[in-house]
C-alpha positions in Angstrom: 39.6 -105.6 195.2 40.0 -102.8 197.6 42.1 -100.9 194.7 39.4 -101.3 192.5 37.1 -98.6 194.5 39.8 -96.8 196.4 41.9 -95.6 193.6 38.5 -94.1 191.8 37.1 -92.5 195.3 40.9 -90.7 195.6 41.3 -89.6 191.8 37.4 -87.7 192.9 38.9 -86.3 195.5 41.9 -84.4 194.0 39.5 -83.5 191.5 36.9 -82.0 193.5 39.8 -80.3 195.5 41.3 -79.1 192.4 37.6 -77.3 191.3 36.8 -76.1 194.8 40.7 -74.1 194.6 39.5 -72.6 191.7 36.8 -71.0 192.6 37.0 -70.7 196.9 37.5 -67.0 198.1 41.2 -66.6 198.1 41.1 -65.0 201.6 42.4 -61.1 202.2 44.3 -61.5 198.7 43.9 -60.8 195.3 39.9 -61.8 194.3 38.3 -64.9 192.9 37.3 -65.5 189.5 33.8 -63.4 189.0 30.8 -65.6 189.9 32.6 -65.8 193.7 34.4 -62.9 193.8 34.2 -60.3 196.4 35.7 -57.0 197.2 38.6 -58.3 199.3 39.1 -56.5 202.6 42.3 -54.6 202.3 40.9 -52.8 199.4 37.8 -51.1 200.8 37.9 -47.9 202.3 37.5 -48.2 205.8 40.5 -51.2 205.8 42.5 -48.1 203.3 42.0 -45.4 206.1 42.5 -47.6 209.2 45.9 -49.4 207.5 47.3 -45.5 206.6 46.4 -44.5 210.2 48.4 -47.3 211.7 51.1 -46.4 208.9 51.2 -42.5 210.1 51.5 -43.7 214.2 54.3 -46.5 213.7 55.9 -43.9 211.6 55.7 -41.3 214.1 56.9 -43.8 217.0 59.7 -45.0 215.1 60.5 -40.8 214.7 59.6 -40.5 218.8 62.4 -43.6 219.6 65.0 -41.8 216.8 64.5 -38.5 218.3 65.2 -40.1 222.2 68.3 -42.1 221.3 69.6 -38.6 219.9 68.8 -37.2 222.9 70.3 -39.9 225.1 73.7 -39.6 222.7 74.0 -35.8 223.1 73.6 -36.0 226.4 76.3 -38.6 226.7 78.7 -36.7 224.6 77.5 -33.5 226.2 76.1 -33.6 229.4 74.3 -30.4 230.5 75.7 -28.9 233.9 
């Protein structure tokens, strides 16, 4: 008796979870199909400029750390008097 309504109620469920996946924002990614679609945050501008400017400043610390391990090594091998 039980299976009689629980089996329909379940098969509903992965259905309606199945169409609500389809057309749900898919986060930060890639965009939804059209009628939900929006312009996902990476891609506008301000997210473009603030993600290069964290780009430029972790490459210019990694550059900072390079440039002191060479200095710790040539002082090693070469210690000024």
């Amino acid at each position: 008796m039980l299976d009689r309504f629980y089996l329909p109620i379940l098969a509903l469920a992965a259905a309606a979870a199945i169409a609500l996946a389809m057309v749900w924002p898919q986060g930060l990614g890639d965009r939804s199909p059209a009628p939900f679609g929006r312009e996902p945050v990476q891609r506008t501008a301000e997210m473009q400029a603030q993600m290069q400017r964290q780009h430029e400043a972790a490459q210019r610390r990694a550059e900072q750390a390079r440039q002191a391990v060479r200095n710790i090594q040539n002082q090693a091998i070469a210690p000024s008097q």
